[in-house]
PyMOL commands that place a pseudoatom at each C-alpha (Angstrom):
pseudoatom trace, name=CA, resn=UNK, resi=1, chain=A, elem=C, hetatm=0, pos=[0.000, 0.000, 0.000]
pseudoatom trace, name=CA, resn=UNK, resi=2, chain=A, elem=C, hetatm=0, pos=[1.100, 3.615, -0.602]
pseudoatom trace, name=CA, resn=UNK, resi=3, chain=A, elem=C, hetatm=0, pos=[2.828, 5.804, 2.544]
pseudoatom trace, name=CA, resn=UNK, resi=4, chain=A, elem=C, hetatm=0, pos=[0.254, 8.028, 3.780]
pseudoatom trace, name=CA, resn=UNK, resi=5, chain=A, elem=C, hetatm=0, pos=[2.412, 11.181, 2.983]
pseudoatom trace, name=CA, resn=UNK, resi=6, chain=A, elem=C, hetatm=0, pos=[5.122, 9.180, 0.676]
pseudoatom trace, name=CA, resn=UNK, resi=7, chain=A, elem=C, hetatm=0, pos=[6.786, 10.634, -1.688]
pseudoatom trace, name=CA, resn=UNK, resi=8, chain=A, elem=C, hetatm=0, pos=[6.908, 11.297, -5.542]
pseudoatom trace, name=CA, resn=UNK, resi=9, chain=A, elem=C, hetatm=0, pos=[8.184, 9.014, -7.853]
pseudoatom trace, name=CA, resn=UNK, resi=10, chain=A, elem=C, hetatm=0, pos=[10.956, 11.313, -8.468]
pseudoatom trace, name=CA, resn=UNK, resi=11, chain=A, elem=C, hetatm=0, pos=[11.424, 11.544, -5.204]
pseudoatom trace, name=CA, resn=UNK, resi=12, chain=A, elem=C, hetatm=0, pos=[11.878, 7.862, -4.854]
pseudoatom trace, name=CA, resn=UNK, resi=13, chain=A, elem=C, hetatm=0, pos=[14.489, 8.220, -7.446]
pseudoatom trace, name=CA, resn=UNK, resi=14, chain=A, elem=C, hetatm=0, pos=[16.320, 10.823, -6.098]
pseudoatom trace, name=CA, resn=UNK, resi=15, chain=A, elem=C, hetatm=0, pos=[17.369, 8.740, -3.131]
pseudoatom trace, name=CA, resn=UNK, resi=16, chain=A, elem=C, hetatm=0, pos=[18.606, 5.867, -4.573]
pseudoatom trace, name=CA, resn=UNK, resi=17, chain=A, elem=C, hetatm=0, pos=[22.330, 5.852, -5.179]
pseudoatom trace, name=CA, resn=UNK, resi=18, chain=A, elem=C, hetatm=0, pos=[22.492, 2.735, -7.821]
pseudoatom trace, name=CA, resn=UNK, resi=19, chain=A, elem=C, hetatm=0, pos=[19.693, 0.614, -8.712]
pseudoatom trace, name=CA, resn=UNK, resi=20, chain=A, elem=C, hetatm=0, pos=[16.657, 0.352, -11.199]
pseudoatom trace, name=CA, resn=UNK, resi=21, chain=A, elem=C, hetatm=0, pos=[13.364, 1.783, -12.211]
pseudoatom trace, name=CA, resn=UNK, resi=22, chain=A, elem=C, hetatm=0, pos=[10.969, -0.755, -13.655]
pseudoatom trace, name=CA, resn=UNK, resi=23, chain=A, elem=C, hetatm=0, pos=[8.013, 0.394, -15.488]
pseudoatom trace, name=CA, resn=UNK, resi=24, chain=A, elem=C, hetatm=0, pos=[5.033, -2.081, -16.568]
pseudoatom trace, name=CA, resn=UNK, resi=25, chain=A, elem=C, hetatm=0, pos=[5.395, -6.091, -16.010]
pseudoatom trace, name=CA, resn=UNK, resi=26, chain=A, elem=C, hetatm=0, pos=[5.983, -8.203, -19.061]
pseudoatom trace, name=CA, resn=UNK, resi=27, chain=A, elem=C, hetatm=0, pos=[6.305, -11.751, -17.785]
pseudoatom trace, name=CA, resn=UNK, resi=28, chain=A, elem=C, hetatm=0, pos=[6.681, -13.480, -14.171]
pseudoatom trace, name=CA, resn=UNK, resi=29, chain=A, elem=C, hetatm=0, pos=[6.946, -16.572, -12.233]
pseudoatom trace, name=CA, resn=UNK, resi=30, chain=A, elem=C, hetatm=0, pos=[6.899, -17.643, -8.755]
pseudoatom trace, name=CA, resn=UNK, resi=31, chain=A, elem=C, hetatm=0, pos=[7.343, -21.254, -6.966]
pseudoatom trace, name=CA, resn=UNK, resi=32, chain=A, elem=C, hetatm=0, pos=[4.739, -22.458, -4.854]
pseudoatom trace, name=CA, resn=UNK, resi=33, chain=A, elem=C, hetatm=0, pos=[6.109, -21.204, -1.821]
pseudoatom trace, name=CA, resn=UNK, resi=34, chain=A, elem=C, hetatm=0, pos=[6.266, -18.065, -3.251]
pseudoatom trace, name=CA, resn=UNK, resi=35, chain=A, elem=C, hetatm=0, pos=[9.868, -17.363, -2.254]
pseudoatom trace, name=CA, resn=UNK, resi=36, chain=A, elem=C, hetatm=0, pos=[11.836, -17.486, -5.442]
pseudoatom trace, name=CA, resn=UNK, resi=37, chain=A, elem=C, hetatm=0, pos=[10.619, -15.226, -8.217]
pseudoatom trace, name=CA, resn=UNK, resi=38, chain=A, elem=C, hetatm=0, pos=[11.474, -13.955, -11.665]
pseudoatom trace, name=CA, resn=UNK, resi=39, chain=A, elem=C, hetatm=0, pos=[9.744, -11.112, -13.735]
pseudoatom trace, name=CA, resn=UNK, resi=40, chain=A, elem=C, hetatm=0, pos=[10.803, -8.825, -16.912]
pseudoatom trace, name=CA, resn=UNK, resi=41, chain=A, elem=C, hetatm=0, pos=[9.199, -5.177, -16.999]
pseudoatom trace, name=CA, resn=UNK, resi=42, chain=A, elem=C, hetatm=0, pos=[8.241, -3.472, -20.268]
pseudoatom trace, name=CA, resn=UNK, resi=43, chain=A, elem=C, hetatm=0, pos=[11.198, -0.800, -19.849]
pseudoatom trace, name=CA, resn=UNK, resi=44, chain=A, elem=C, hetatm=0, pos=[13.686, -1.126, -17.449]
pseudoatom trace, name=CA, resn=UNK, resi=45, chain=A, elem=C, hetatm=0, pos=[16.046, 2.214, -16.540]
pseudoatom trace, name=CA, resn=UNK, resi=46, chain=A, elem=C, hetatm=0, pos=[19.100, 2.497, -14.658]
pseudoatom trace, name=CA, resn=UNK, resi=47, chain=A, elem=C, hetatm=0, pos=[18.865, 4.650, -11.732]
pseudoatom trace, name=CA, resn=UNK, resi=48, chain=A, elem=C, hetatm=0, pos=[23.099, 6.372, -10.552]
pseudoatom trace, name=CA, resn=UNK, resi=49, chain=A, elem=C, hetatm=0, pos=[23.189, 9.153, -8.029]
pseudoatom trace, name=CA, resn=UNK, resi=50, chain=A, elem=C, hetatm=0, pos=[19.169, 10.070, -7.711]
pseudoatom trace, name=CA, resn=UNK, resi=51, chain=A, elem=C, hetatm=0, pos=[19.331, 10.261, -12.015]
pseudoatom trace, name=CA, resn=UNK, resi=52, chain=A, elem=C, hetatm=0, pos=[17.198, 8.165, -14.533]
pseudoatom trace, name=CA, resn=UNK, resi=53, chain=A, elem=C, hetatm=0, pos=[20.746, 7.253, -16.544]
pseudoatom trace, name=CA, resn=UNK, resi=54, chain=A, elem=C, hetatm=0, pos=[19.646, 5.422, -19.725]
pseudoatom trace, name=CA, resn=UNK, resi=55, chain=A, elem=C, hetatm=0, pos=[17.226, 2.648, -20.755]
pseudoatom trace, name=CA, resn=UNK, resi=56, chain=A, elem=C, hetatm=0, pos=[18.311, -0.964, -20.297]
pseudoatom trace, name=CA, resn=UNK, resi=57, chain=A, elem=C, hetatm=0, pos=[17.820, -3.954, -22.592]
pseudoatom trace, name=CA, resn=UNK, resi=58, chain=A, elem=C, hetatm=0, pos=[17.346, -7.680, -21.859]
pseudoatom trace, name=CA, resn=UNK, resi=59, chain=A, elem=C, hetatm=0, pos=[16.539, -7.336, -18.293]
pseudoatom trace, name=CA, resn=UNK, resi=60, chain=A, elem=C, hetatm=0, pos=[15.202, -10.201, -16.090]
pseudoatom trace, name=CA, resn=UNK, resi=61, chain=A, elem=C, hetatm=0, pos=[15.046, -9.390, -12.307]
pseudoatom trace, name=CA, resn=UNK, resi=62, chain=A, elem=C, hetatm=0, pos=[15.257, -12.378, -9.851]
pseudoatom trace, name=CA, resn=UNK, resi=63, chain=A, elem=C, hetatm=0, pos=[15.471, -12.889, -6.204]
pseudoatom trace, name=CA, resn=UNK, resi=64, chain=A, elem=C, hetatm=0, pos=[13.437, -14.007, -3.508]
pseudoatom trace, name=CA, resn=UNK, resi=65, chain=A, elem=C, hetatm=0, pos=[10.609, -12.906, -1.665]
pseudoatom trace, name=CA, resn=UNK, resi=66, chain=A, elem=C, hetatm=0, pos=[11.518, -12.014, 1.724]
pseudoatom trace, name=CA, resn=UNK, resi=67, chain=A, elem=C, hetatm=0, pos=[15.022, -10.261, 0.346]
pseudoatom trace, name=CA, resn=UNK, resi=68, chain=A, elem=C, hetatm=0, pos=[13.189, -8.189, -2.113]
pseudoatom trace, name=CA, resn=UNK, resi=69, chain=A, elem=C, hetatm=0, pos=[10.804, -6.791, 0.933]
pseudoatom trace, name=CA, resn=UNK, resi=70, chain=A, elem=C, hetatm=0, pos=[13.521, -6.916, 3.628]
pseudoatom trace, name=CA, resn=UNK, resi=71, chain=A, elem=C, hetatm=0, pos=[15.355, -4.069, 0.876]
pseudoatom trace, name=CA, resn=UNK, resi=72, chain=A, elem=C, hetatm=0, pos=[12.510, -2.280, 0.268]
pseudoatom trace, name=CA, resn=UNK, resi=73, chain=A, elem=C, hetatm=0, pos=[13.376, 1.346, 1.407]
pseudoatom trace, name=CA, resn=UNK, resi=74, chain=A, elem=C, hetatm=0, pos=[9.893, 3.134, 0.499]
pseudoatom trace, name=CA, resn=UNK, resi=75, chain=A, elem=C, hetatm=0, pos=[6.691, 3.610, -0.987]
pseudoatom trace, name=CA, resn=UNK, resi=76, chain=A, elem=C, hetatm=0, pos=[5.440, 6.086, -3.300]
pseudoatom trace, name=CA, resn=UNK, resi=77, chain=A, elem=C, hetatm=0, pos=[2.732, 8.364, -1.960]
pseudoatom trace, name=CA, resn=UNK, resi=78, chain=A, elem=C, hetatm=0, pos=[-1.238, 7.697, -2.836]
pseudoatom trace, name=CA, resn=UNK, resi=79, chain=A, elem=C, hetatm=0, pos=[-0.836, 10.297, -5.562]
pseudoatom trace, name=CA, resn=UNK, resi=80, chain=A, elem=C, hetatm=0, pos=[1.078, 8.111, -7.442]
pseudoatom trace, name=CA, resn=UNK, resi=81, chain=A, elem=C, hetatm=0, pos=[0.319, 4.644, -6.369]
pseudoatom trace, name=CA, resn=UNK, resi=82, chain=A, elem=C, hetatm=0, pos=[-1.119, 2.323, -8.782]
pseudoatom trace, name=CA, resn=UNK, resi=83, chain=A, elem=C, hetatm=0, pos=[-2.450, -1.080, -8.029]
pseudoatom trace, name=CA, resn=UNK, resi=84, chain=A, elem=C, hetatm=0, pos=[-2.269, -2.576, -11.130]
pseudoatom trace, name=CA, resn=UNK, resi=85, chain=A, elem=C, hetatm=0, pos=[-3.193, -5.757, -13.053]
pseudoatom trace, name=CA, resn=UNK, resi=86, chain=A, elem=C, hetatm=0, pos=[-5.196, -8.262, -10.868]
pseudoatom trace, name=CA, resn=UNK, resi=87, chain=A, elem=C, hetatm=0, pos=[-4.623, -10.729, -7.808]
pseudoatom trace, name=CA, resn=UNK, resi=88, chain=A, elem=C, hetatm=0, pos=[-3.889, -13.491, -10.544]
pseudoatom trace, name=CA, resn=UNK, resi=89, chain=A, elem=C, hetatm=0, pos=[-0.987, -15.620, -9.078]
pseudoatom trace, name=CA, resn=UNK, resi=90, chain=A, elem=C, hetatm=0, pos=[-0.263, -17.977, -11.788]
pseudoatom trace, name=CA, resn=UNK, resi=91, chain=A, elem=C, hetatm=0, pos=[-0.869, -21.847, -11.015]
pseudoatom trace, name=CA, resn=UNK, resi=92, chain=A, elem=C, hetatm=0, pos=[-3.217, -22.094, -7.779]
pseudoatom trace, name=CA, resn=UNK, resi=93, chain=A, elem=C, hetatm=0, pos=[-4.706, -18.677, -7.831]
pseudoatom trace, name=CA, resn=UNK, resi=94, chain=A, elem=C, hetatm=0, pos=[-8.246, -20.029, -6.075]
pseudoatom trace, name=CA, resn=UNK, resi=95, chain=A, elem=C, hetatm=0, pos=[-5.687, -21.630, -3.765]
pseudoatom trace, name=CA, resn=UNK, resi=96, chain=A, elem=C, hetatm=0, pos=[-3.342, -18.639, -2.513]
pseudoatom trace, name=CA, resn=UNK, resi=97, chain=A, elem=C, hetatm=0, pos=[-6.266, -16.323, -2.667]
pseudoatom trace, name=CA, resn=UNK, resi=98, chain=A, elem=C, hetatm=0, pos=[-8.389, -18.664, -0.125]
pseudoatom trace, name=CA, resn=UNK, resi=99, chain=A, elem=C, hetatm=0, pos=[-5.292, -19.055, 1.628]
pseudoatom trace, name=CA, resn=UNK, resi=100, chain=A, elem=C, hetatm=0, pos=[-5.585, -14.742, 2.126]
pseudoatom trace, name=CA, resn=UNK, resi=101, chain=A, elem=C, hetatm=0, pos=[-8.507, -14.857, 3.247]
pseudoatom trace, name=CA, resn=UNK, resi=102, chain=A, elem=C, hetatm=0, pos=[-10.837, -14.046, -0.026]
pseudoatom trace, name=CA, resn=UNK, resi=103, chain=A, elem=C, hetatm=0, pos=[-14.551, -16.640, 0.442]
pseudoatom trace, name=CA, resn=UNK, resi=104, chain=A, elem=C, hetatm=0, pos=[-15.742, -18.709, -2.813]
pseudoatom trace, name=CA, resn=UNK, resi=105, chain=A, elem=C, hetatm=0, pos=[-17.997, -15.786, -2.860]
pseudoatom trace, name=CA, resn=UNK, resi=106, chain=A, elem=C, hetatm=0, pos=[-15.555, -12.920, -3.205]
pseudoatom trace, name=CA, resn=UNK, resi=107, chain=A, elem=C, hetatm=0, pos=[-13.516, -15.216, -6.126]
pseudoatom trace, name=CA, resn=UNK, resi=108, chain=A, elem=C, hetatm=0, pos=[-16.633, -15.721, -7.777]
pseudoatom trace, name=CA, resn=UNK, resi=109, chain=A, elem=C, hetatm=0, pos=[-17.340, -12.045, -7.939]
pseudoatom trace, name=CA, resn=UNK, resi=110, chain=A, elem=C, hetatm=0, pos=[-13.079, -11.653, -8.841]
pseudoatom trace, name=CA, resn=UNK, resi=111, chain=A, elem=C, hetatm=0, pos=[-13.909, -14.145, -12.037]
pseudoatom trace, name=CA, resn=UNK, resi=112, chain=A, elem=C, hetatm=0, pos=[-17.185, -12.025, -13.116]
pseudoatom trace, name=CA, resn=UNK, resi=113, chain=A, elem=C, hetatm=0, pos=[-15.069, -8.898, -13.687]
pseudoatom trace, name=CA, resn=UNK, resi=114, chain=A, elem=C, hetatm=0, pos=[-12.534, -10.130, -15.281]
pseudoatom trace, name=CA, resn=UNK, resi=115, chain=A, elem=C, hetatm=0, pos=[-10.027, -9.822, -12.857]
pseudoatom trace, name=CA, resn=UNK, resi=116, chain=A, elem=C, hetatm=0, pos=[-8.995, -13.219, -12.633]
pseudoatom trace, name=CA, resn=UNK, resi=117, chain=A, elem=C, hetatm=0, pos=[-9.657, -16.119, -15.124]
for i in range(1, 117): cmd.bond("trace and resi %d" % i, "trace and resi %d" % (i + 1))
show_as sticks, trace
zoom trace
């Protein structure tokens, strides 16, 4: 979920010394523990001293779940946060979503819209 009073994207950007900026999801997988995970992004951009520096190519991002949180340094603010795509979680999604607490009821009414298949 968004910070409360986060910040800006460029914000977010501006404190991060090296990493990346990921923008749209292409493809992703997860094991059925949902620790190890893999996913591409539709445009990938290197991020060096606060600076978008230059569009990548090829980029696959791995690593597992609980180091990927554990590194997470912030959240965007509700002005830019985007919940996007669907709770769709690949093979088992009636499975993991009962196991979050969602009722038959609740996935039924997930399936109507659309949101899940």
């Amino acid at each position: 979920m968004p910070a409360p009073d986060g910040p800006s994207t460029e914000d977010l950007i501006g404190r991060v010394e090296r990493g990346l900026y990921v923008v749209g999801d292409k493809s992703w997988s997860i094991d059925m523990q949902r620790f190890n995970f893999q996913f591409t992004g539709q445009r990938f951009y290197r991020i060096e001293d606060g600076k978008l520096a230059g569009m990548l190519r090829d980029v696959a991002y791995q690593g597992n779940t609980v180091d990927f949180w554990n590194a997470c340094d912030g959240l965007c603010g509700r002005e830019e946060y985007f919940l996007g795509g669907s709770p769709e979680c690949g093979q088992h999604t009636e499975e993991i979503l009962l196991e979050l607490g969602f009722d038959w009821e609740a996935i039924g009414g997930l399936k109507e819209r659309g949101a899940i298949p």
